[in-house]
Every structure is written in structure tokens, then in C-alpha cells.
GUDRENPA-987124 format. One record per atom (N, C-alpha, C): x, y, z; residue in three letters. Coordinates in steps of 0.05 Angstrom, whole numbers, plus 5000, padded with zeros to 4 digits. Layout:
<pts>
XYZAla ...
</pts>
This chain:
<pts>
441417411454Unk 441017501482Unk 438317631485Unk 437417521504Unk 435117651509Unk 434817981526Unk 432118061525Unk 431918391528Unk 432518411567Unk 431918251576Unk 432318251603Unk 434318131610Unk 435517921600Unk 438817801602Unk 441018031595Unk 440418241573Unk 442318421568Unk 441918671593Unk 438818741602Unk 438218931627Unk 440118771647Unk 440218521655Unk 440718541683Unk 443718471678Unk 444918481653Unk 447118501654Unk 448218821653Unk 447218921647Unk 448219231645Unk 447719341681Unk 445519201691Unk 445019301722Unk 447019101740Unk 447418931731Unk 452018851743Unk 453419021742Unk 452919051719Unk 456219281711Unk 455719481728Unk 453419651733Unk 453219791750Unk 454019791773Unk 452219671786Unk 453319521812Unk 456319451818Unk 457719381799Unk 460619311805Unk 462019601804Unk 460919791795Unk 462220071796Unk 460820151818Unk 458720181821Unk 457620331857Unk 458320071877Unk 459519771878Unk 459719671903Unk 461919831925Unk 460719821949Unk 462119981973Unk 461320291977Unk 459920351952Unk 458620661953Unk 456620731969Unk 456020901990Unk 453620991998Unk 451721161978Unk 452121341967Unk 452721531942Unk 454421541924Unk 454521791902Unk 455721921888Unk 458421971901Unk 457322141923Unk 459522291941Unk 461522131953Unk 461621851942Unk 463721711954Unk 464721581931Unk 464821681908Unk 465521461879Unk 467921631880Unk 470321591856Unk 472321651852Unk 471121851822Unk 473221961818Unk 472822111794Unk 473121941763Unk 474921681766Unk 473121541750Unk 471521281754Unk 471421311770Unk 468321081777Unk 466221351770Unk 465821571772Unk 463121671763Unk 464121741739Unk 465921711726Unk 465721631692Unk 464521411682Unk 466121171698Unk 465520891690Unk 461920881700Unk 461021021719Unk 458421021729Unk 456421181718Unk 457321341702Unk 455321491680Unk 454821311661Unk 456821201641Unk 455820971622Unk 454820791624Unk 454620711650Unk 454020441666Unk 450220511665Unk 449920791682Unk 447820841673Unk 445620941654Unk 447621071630Unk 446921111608Unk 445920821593Unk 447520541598Unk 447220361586Unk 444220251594Unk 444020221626Unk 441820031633Unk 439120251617Unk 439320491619Unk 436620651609Unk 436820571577Unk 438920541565Unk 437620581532Unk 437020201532Unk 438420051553Unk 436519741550Unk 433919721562Unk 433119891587Unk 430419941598Unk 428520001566Unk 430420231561Unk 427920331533Unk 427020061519Unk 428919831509Unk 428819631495Unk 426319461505Unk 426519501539Unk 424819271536Unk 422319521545Unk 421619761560Unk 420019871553Unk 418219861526Unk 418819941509Unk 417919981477Unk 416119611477Unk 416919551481Unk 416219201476Unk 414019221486Unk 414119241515Unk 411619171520Unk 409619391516Unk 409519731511Unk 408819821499Unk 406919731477Unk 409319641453Unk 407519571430Unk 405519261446Unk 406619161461Unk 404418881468Unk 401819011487Unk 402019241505Unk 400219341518Unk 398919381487Unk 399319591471Unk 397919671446Unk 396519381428Unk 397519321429Unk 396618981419Unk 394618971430Unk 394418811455Unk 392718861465Unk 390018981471Unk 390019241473Unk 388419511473Unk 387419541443Unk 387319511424Unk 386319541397Unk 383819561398Unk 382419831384Unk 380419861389Unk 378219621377Unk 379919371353Unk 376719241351Unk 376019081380Unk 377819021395Unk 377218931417Unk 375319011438Unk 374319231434Unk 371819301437Unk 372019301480Unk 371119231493Unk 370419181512Unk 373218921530Unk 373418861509Unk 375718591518Unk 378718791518Unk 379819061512Unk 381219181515Unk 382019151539Unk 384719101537Unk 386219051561Unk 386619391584Unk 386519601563Unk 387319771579Unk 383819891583Unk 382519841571Unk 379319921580Unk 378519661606Unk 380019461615Unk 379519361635Unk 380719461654Unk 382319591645Unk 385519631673Unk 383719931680Unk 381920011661Unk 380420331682Unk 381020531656Unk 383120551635Unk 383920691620Unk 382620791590Unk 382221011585Unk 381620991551Unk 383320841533Unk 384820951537Unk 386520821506Unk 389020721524Unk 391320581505Unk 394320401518Unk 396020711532Unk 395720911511Unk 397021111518Unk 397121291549Unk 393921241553Unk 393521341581Unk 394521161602Unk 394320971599Unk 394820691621Unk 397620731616Unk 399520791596Unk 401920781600Unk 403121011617Unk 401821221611Unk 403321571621Unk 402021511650Unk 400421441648Unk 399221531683Unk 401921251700Unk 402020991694Unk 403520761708Unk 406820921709Unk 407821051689Unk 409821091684Unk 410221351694Unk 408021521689Unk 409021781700Unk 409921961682Unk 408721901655Unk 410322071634Unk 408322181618Unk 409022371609Unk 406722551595Unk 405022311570Unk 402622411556Unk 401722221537Unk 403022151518Unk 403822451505Unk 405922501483Unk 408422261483Unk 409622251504Unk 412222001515Unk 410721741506Unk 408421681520Unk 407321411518Unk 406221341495Unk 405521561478Unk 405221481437Unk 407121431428Unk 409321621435Unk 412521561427Unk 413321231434Unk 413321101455Unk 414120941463Unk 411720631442Unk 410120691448Unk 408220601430Unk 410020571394Unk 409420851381Unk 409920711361Unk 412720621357Unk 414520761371Unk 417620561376Unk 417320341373Unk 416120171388Unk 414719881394Unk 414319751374Unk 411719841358Unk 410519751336Unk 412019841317Unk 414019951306Unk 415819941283Unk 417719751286Unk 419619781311Unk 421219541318Unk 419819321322Unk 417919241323Unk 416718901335Unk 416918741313Unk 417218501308Unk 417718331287Unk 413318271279Unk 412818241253Unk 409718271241Unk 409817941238Unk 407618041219Unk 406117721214Unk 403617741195Unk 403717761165Unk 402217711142Unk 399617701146Unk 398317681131Unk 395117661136Unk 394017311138Unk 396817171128Unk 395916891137Unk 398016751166Unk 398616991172Unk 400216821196Unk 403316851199Unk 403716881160Unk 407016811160Unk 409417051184Unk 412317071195Unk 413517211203Unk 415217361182Unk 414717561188Unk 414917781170Unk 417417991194Unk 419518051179Unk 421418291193Unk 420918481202Unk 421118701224Unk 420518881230Unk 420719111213Unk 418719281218Unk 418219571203Unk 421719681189Unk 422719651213Unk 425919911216Unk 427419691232Unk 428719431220Unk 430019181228Unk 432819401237Unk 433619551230Unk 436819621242Unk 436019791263Unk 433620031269Unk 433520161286Unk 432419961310Unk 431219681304Unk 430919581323Unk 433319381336Unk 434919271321Unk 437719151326Unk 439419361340Unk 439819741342Unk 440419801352Unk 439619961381Unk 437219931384Unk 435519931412Unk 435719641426Unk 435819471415Unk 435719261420Unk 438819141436Unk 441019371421Unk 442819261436Unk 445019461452Unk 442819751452Unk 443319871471Unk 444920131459Unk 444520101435Unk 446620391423Unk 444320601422Unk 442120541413Unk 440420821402Unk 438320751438Unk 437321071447Unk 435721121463Unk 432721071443Unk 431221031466Unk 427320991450Unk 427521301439Unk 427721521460Unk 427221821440Unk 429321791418Unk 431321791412Unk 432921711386Unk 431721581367Unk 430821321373Unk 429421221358Unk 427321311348Unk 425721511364Unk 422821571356Unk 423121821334Unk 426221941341Unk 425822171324Unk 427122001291Unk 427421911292Unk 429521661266Unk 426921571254Unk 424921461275Unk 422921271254Unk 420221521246Unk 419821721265Unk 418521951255Unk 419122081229Unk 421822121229Unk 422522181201Unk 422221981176Unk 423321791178Unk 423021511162Unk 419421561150Unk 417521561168Unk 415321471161Unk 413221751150Unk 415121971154Unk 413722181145Unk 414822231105Unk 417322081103Unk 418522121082Unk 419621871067Unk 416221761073Unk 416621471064Unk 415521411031Unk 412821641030Unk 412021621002Unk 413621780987Unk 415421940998Unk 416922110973Unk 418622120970Unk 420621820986Unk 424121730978Unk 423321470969Unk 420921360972Unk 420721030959Unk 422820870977Unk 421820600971Unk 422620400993Unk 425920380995Unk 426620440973Unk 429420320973Unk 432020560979Unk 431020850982Unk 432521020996Unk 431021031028Unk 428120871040Unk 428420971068Unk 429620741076Unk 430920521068Unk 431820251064Unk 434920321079Unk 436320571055Unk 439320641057Unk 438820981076Unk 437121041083Unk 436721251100Unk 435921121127Unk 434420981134Unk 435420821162Unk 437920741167Unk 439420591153Unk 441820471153Unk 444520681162Unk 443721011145Unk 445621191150Unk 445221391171Unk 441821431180Unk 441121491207Unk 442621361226Unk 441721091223Unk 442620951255Unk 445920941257Unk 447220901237Unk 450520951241Unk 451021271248Unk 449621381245Unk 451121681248Unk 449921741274Unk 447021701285Unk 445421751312Unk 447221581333Unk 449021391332Unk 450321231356Unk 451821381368Unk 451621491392Unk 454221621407Unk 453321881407Unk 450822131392Unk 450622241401Unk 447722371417Unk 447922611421Unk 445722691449Unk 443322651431Unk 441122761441Unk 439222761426Unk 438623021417Unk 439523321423Unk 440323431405Unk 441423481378Unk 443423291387Unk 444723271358Unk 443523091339Unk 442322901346Unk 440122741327Unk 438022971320Unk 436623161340Unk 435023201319Unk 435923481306Unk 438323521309Unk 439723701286Unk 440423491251Unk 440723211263Unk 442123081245Unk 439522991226Unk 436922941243Unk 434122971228Unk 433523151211Unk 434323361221Unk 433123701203Unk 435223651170Unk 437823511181Unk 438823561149Unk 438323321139Unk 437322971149Unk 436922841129Unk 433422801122Unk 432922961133Unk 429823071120Unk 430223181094Unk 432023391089Unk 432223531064Unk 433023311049Unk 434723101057Unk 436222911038Unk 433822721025Unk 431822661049Unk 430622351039Unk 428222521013Unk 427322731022Unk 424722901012Unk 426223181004Unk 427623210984Unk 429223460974Unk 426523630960Unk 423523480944Unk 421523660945Unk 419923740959Unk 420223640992Unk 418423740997Unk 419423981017Unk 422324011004Unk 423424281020Unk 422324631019Unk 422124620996Unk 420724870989Unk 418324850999Unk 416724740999Unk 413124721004Unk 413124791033Unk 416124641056Unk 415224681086Unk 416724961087Unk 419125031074Unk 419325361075Unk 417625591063Unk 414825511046Unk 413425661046Unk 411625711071Unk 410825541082Unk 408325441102Unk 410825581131Unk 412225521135Unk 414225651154Unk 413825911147Unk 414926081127Unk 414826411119Unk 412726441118Unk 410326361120Unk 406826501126Unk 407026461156Unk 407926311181Unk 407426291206Unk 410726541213Unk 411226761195Unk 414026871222Unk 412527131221Unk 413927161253Unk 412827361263Unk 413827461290Unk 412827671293Unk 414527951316Unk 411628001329Unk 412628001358Unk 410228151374Unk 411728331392Unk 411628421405Unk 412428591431Unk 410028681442Unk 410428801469Unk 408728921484Unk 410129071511Unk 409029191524Unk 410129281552Unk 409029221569Unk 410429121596Unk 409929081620Unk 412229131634Unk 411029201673Unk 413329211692Unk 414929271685Unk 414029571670Unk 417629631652Unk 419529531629Unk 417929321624Unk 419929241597Unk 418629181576Unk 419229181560Unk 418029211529Unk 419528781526Unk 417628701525Unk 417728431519Unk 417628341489Unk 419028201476Unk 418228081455Unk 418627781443Unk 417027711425Unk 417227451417Unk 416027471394Unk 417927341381Unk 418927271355Unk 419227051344Unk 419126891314Unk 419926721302Unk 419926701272Unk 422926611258Unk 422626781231Unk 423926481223Unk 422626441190Unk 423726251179Unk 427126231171Unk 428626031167Unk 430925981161Unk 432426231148Unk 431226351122Unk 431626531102Unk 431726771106Unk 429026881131Unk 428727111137Unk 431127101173Unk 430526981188Unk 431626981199Unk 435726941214Unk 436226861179Unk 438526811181Unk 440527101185Unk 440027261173Unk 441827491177Unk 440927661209Unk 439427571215Unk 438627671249Unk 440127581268Unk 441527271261Unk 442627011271Unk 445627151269Unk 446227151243Unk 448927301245Unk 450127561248Unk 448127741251Unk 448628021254Unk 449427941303Unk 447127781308Unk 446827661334Unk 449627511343Unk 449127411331Unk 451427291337Unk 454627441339Unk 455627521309Unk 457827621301Unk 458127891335Unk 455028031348Unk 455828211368Unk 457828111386Unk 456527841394Unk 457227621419Unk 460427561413Unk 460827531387Unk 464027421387Unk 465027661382Unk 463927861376Unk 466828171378Unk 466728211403Unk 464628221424Unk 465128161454Unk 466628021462Unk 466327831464Unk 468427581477Unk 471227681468Unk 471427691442Unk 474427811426Unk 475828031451Unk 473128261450Unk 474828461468Unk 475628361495Unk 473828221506Unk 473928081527Unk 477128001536Unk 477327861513Unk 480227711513Unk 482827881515Unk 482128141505Unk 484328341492Unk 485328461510Unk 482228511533Unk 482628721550Unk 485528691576Unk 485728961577Unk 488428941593Unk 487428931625Unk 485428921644Unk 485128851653Unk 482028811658Unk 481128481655Unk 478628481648Unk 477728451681Unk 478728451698Unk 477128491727Unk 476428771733Unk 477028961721Unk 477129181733Unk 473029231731Unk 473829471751Unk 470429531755Unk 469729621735Unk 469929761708Unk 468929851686Unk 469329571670Unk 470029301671Unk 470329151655Unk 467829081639Unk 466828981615Unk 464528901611Unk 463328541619Unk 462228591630Unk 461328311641Unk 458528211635Unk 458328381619Unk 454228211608Unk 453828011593Unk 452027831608Unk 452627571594Unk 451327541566Unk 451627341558Unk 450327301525Unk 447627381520Unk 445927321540Unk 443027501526Unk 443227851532Unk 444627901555Unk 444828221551Unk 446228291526Unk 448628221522Unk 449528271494Unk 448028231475Unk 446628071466Unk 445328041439Unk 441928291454Unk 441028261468Unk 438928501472Unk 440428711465Unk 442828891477Unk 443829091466Unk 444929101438Unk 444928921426Unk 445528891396Unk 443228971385Unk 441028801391Unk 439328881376Unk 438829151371Unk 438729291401Unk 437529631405Unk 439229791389Unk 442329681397Unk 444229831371Unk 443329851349Unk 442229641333Unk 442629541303Unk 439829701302Unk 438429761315Unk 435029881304Unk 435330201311Unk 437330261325Unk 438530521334Unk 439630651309Unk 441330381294Unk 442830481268Unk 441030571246Unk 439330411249Unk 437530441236Unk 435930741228Unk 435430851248Unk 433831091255Unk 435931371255Unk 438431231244Unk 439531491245Unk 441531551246Unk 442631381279Unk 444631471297Unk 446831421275Unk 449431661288Unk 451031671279Unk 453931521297Unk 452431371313Unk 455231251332Unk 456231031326Unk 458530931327Unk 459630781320Unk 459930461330Unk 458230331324Unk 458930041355Unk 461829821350Unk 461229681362Unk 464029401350Unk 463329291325Unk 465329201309Unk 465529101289Unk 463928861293Unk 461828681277Unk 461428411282Unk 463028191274Unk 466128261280Unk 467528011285Unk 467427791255Unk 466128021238Unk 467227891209Unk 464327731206Unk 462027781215Unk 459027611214Unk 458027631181Unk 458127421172Unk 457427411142Unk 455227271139Unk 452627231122Unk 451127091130Unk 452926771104Unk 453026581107Unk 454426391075Unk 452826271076Unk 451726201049Unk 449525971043Unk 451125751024Unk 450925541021Unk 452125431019Unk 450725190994Unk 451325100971Unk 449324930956Unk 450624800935Unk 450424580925Unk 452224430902Unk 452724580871Unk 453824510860Unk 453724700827Unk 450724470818Unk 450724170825Unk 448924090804Unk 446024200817Unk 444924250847Unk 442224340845Unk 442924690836Unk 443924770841Unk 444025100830Unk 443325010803Unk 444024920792Unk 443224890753Unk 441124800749Unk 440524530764Unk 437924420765Unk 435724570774Unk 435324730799Unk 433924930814Unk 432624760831Unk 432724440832Unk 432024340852Unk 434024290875Unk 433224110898Unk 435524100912Unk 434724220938Unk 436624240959Unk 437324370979Unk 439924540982Unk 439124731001Unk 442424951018Unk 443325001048Unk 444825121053Unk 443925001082Unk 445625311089Unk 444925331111Unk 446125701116Unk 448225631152Unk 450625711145Unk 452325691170Unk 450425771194Unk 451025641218Unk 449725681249Unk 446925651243Unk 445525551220Unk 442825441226Unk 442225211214Unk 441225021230Unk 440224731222Unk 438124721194Unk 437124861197Unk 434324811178Unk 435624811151Unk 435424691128Unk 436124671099Unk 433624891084Unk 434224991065Unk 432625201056Unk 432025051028Unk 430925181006Unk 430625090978Unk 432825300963Unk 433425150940Unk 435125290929Unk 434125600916Unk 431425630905Unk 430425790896Unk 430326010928Unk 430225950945Unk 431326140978Unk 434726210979Unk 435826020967Unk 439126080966Unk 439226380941Unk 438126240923Unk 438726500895Unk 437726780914Unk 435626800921Unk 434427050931Unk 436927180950Unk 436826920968Unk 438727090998Unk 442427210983Unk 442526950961Unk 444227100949Unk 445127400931Unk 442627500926Unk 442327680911Unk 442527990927Unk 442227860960Unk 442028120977Unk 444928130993Unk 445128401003Unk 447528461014Unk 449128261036Unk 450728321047Unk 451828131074Unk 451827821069Unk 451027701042Unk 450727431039Unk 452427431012Unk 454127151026Unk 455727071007Unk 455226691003Unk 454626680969Unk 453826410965Unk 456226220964Unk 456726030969Unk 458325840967Unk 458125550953Unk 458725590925Unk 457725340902Unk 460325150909Unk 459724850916Unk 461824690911Unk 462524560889Unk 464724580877Unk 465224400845Unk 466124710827Unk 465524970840Unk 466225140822Unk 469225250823Unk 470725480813Unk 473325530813Unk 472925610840Unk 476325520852Unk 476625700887Unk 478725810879Unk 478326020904Unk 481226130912Unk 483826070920Unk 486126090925Unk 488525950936Unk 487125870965Unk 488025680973Unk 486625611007Unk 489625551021Unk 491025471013Unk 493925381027Unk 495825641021Unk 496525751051Unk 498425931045Unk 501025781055Unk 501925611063Unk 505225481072Unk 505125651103Unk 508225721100Unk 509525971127Unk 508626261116Unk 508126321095Unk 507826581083Unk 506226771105Unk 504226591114Unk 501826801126Unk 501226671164Unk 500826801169Unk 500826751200Unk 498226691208Unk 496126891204Unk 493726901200Unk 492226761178Unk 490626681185Unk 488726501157Unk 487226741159Unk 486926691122Unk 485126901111Unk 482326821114Unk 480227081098Unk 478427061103Unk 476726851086Unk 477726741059Unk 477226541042Unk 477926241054Unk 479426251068Unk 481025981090Unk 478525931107Unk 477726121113Unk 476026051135Unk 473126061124Unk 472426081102Unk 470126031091Unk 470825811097Unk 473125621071Unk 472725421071Unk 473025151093Unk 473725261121Unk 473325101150Unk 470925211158Unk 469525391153Unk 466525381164Unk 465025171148Unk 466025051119Unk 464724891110Unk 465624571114Unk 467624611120Unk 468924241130Unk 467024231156Unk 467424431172Unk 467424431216Unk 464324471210Unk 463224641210Unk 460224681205Unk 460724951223Unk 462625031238Unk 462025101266Unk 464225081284Unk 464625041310Unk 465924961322Unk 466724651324Unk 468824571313Unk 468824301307Unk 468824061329Unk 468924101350Unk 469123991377Unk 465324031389Unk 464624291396Unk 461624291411Unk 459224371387Unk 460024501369Unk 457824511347Unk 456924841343Unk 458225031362Unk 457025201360Unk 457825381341Unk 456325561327Unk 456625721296Unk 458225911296Unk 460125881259Unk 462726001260Unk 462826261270Unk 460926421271Unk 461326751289Unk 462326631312Unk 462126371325Unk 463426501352Unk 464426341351Unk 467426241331Unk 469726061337Unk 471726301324Unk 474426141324Unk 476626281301Unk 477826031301Unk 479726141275Unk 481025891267Unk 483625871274Unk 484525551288Unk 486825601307Unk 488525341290Unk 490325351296Unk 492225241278Unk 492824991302Unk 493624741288Unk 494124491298Unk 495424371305Unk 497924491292Unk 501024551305Unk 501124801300Unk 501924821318Unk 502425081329Unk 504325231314Unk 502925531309Unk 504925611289Unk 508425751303Unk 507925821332Unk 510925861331Unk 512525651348Unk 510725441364Unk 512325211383Unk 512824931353Unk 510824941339Unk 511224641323Unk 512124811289Unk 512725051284Unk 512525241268Unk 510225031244Unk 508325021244Unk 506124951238Unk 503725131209Unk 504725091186Unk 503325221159Unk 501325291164Unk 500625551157Unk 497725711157Unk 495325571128Unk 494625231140Unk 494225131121Unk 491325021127Unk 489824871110Unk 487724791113Unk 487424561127Unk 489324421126Unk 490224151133Unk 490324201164Unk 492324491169Unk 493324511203Unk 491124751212Unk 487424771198Unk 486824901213Unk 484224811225Unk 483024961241Unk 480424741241Unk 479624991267Unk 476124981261Unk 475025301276Unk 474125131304Unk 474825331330Unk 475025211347Unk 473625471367Unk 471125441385Unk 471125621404Unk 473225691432Unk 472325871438Unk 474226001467Unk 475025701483Unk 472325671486Unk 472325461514Unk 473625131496Unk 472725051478Unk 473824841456Unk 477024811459Unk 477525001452Unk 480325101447Unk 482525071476Unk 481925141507Unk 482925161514Unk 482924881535Unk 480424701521Unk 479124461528Unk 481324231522Unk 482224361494Unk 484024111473Unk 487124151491Unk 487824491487Unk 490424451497Unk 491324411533Unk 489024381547Unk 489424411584Unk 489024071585Unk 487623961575Unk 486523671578Unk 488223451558Unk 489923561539Unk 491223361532Unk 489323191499Unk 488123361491Unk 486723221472Unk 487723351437Unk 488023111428Unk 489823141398Unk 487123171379Unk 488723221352Unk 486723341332Unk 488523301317Unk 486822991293Unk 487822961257Unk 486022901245Unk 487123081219Unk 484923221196Unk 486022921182Unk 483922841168Unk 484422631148Unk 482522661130Unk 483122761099Unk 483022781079Unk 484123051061Unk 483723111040Unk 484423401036Unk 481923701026Unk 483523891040Unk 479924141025Unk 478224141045Unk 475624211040Unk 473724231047Unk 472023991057Unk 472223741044Unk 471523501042Unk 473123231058Unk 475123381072Unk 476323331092Unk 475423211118Unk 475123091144Unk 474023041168Unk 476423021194Unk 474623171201Unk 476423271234Unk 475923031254Unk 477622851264Unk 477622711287Unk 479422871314Unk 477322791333Unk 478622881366Unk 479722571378Unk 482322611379Unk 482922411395Unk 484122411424Unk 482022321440Unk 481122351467Unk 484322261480Unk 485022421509Unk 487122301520Unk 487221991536Unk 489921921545Unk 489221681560Unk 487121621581Unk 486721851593Unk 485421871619Unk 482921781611Unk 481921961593Unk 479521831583Unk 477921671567Unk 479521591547Unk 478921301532Unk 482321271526Unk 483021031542Unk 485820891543Unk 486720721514Unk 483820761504Unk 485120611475Unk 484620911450Unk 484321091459Unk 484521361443Unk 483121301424Unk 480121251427Unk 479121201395Unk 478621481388Unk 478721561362Unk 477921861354Unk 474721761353Unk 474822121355Unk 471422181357Unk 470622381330Unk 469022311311Unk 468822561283Unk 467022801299Unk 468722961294Unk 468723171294Unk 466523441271Unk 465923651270Unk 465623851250Unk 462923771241Unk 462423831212Unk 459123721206Unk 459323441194Unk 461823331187Unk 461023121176Unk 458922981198Unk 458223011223Unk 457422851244Unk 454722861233Unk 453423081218Unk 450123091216Unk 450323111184Unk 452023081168Unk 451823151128Unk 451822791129Unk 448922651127Unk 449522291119Unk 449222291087Unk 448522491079Unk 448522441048Unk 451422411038Unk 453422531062Unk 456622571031Unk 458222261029Unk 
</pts>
């Protein structure tokens, strides 16, 4: 099928969901379901054939062409300008789209012969509408940056495990899913970008109009216990939040998430200096680093620290291990009991290490274990449901009350840590209930 036979079939489907519509404001509540994908679809086939002609405008435009440049006739410097100015999109977009193009385009030898494209699967899946051009661009950016130091035949099986795991989500989550298979494809050149990172962190402040402003940015290592001291404030808030006996009242606390974490901070530098007052508990904020037994022995390798994307070097894990509030987490070494049966009502605090390491986080939206808890799957007093690893899985406020108001199921399939969480969506919204993975397996393509 061709790139404009698959567009103007995706701009039907559309059409058959908006026919009779003036607007939005006249669709049903699922026709603008069915009419979101409808439009999600025709843009990631637009990108398909965008990128194309891209790389053929670029064709074209090549600087030996000298004067015969197509985009030096059209009035333009280079393909890139003639693209952002027609399109309307910054330059940056129109290089992106560019080299999309020219990685996916099928080559041709120095004598003529046809030769496969650069990234044959990242272009089979733009091509048929699963990956967006930005998806793609952040997939083949990585690929080609960590091309001399995985060799051909891991960026071969690192496209292959990119593009299956990038289908279906935002582009957030790709380039969260980039930050950890960077460490995978180039595990040496982890340390070298966390040194070059820890020479650029840094704290400024200043005062104006009354406020003492600041801006900041601290590498993975230094910054991680800032993250969870930050964080852990936000979820003993919410906690009280929850507790309170009446949270409308006029003394209730109602400051939203950046007031809370600003007054955290002032607390925690208050503590600092002296004070003898007492604030909230941080809701159990631990910093966990997390790393295999075989790179711990080796000292090469990667680690990866709960609620932050970035992978650190292992020789960063030993250090952060060595200081207070951080607890390392070796896999393959002896554990603790993790399955308590009916015995315990509450999951312990070792239980829930080990679901911060299955979930990453919130196993449903992604966000970091300070601000989930762990809720049981059957229910421990309606389904009387084991305080077990199997029936637990870390879930935020809003997650949580998402699964049980809307009708959406949750099964763990495997056993431990190494386990994977599927959401399985109700009728309403996918009638054939496919599950959706859940937790970090969504961004770990190495396991």
C-alpha cells in the first residue's frame, strides 16, 4: 500500500466518525474516542509521507548541486529553511524531519545497486502508522549516536526492541524509554556523560519583586536525594490530606504541589540551621539505587535510582551507597521474606521495595514511588485477598481510584520482582479488553 492510499484511507475513517458533525460539540462521547484515533492515525501517516518528501526535498538541495539546488531556486539557503518557513515549523522540526527521511528512505550503492534502508523496521513502522516522525527521530537519534560503541549487530537488535516497546506510547514516554536504552546500547559511555553532567550542576538564586528566585540543575547522583526528600514532602501531604476529618474546612491545607515542595525546601534548610521544630514525616522517602550482582563485581555497567530516568554508572551507585538515606538494591543476591499470606494486612517496608522495582513507580501513570502506596488487588477485606507480591502493585491517589470507579482490572503475570503488571481496560473502552503493560517493564528493553 502506498503512502497516500494508506493517508486517504485513514482521512475516511475520519470522516465516517465526524459525518453529520458541525464540530466536536456535536460528536458523542464515543465518536470523540473513535475521533481521537482517527486523528491520531491520519498525523502519524501525514508524518510518513511528510519525512519522504523531506528526504527528496534534501535530495535535491545537496550542496554539490551548487546553483541547480532546488531549494536555492525556490529563494531558500538550505532544504531545512524552505521546509520550516512552507510548514511553519521551527528549523530544528525541519532537520528532524529531514534526517527521519534519509534514514528511512530505501539507498543505492556507489554503482547503482538497491540497497535497504538505514533503520528498515523504524521505517516499516512510520510507514504503517504505529511510530510518529518525533518518535522516530528520537529512536534513530539514539541508534546513530550509539552506533560506533554497540557495533552493527546490537543497533540491529536495539532498533528492533525500540520500535516494539515505542508503539502505543506518548512521546514522553519514548524519550524516558531512550534515557534507559542509551545506558543499554553504550553501558561505557555512561560514566564519561555523568562526569560532563556533574561539572555543568548548579544553584543560582537572586531577588526580585520580593522573591528570592532560583534555578537550579543537579546531575542524576547529586540530585537524587533532593528528588526524594521533594517528593516524599508531597506524599505525607496528600496522606494528611486524605486523613483529615474535615478537609473543606477553612484551616484545611490546600497548597498545591509547587507550594508544598517550596515549603519543603525552606523546612529542610531551616533544619539545617538549627531549628528545633518538628515537620511531617517524608512518607517513608528513601533514596533506592538499584544494580545487577554481575556489574557490581564487574564495576562496569549501569544503575538506575527510583523516580529518575537518567541511569548513573555503577562506580556513582557504590558512592551514593555508602551515604546515609540510600539504600542499594543488588538483584541475584539473598532477599528477605516478600510473601506474607493473611498474616499481615499492611505490606511491609521490604514488599514494597520490591514493587518499586517490578512498577518503577506508579504502575498505571508512571509517577515515582514517594507518591504511590501499595494497594492490594483483591481486596483484602471484600475478596479477603493475601498481603502478597502477586496481589500488590504501587498505585497513585488518582490511579487507584481511576481502576476501581471506571471498571478497570489488574493481572500480575509472572512471579517476584521480575513479574509484569497488565491493565485490562473495561468494555466501554476497548470491547475486546486487550491488556495494556503496565510498571517499568514498559521502558527496561534490555530484560
Amino acid at each position: 500500500m502506498s503512502k497516500l492510499t494508506a493517508l486517504h484511507e485513514a482521512i475516511t475513517s475520519l470522516e465516517r466518525v465526524w459525518a453529520g458533525a458541525d464540530d466536536s460539540n456535536d460528536l458523542t462521547r464515543e465518536q470523540l474516542v473513535s475521533a481521537t484515533d482517527a486523528v491520531a492515525l491520519v498525523q502519524r501517516r501525514l508524518d510518513a509521507v511528510q519525512v519522504d518528501v523531506a528526504a527528496g526535498l534534501a535530495r535535491e538541495s545537496r550542496p554539490e548541486l551548487g546553483a541547480e539546488s532546488l531549494a536555492k531556486q525556490q529563494g531558500f539557503r538550505t532544504p531545512a529553511k524552505m521546509l520550516s518557513t512552507t510548514m511553519g515549523v521551527s528549523t530544528g522540526d525541519a532537520l528532524r524531519l529531514i534526517k527521519v527521511g534519509e534514514s528511512t528512505a530505501p539507498r543505492s550503492d556507489l554503482l547503482g545497486a538497491k540497497l535497504p534502508a538505514k533503520y528498515p523496521l523504524v521505517r516499516e513502522a512510520l510507514n504503517s502508522g504505529a511510530l510518529s516522525a518525533q518518535a522516530s527521530a528520537l529512536i534513530i537519534g539514539l541508534l546513530d549516536r550509539c552506533r560506533v560503541a554497540a557495533g552493527a549487530e546490537r543497533i540491529v537488535e536495539g532498533e528492533r526492541l525500540l520500535v516494539e516497546a515505542a508503539v502505543g506510547l506518548g512521546l514522553d514516554e519514548v524519550r524516558k524509554l531512550i534515557v534507559r536504552a542509551e545506558a543499554w546500547l553504550d553501558p561505557d559511555g555512561v560514566e564519561p556523560r555523568e562526569d560532563e553532567r556533574r561539572a555543568q550542576r548548579s544553584l543560582t538564586f537572586f531577588e526580585r519583586d520580593g522573591y528570592l528566585h532560583f534555578n537550579g540543575k543537579w546531575d542524576a547522583e547529586t540530585g537524587a536525594p533532593i528528588a526524594a526528600a521533594l517528593r516524599g514532602a508531597v506524599g505525607a501531604t496528600f496522606a494528611a490530606r486524605k486523613d483529615a476529618v474535615d478537609p473543606d474546612a477553612p484551616d484545611a491545607d490546600h497548597r498545591t504541589v509547587a507550594m508544598i515542595q517550596a515549603d519543603a525546601l525552606s523546612a529542610f534548610c531551616a533544619h539545617m540551621l538549627g531549628c528545633e521544630a518538628k515537620g511531617p514525616v517524608l512518607a517513608g522517602a528513601t533514596v533506592i539505587v538499584r544494580m545487577s550482582l554481575e556489574d557490581l563485581e564487574s564495576g562496569v555497567g549501569s544503575a538506575t535510582i527510583d523516580g529518575i530516568d537518567q541511569p548513573i554508572s555503577v562506580g556513582a551507585a557504590r558512592r551514593m551507597a555508602a551515604s546515609g538515606g540510600v539504600i542499594p538494591c543488588v538483584f541475584d543476591g539473598d532477599s528477605q521474606i516478600l510473601d506474607w499470606g493473611r498474616e499481615k494486612r499492611l505490606f511491609t517496608k521490604t514488599q514494597r521495595l520490591a514493587l518499586a522495582e517490578r512498577d518503577g513507580g506508579c504502575a498505571m501513570c508512571g509517577l515515582p514511588p514517594e507518591m504511590t502506596r501499595v494497594h492490594h488487588i483483591r481486596w483484602w477485606q471484600r475478596d479477603r485477598g493475601p498481603t502478597d507480591l502477586s496481589n500488590g502493585v504501587l498505585l497513585c491517589e488518582t490511579c487507584h481510584h481511576r481502576i476501581h470507579d471506571n471498571g478497570w482490572e489488574i493481572r500480575i503475570d509472572g512471579v517476584g520482582v521480575g513479574a509484569r503488571v497488565w491493565f485490562i481496560p473495561p468494555p466501554y473502552v476497548d470491547p475486546a479488553g486487550t491488556p495494556r503493560l503496565g510498571g517499568r517493564a514498559r521502558f527496561d528493553i534490555a530484560a
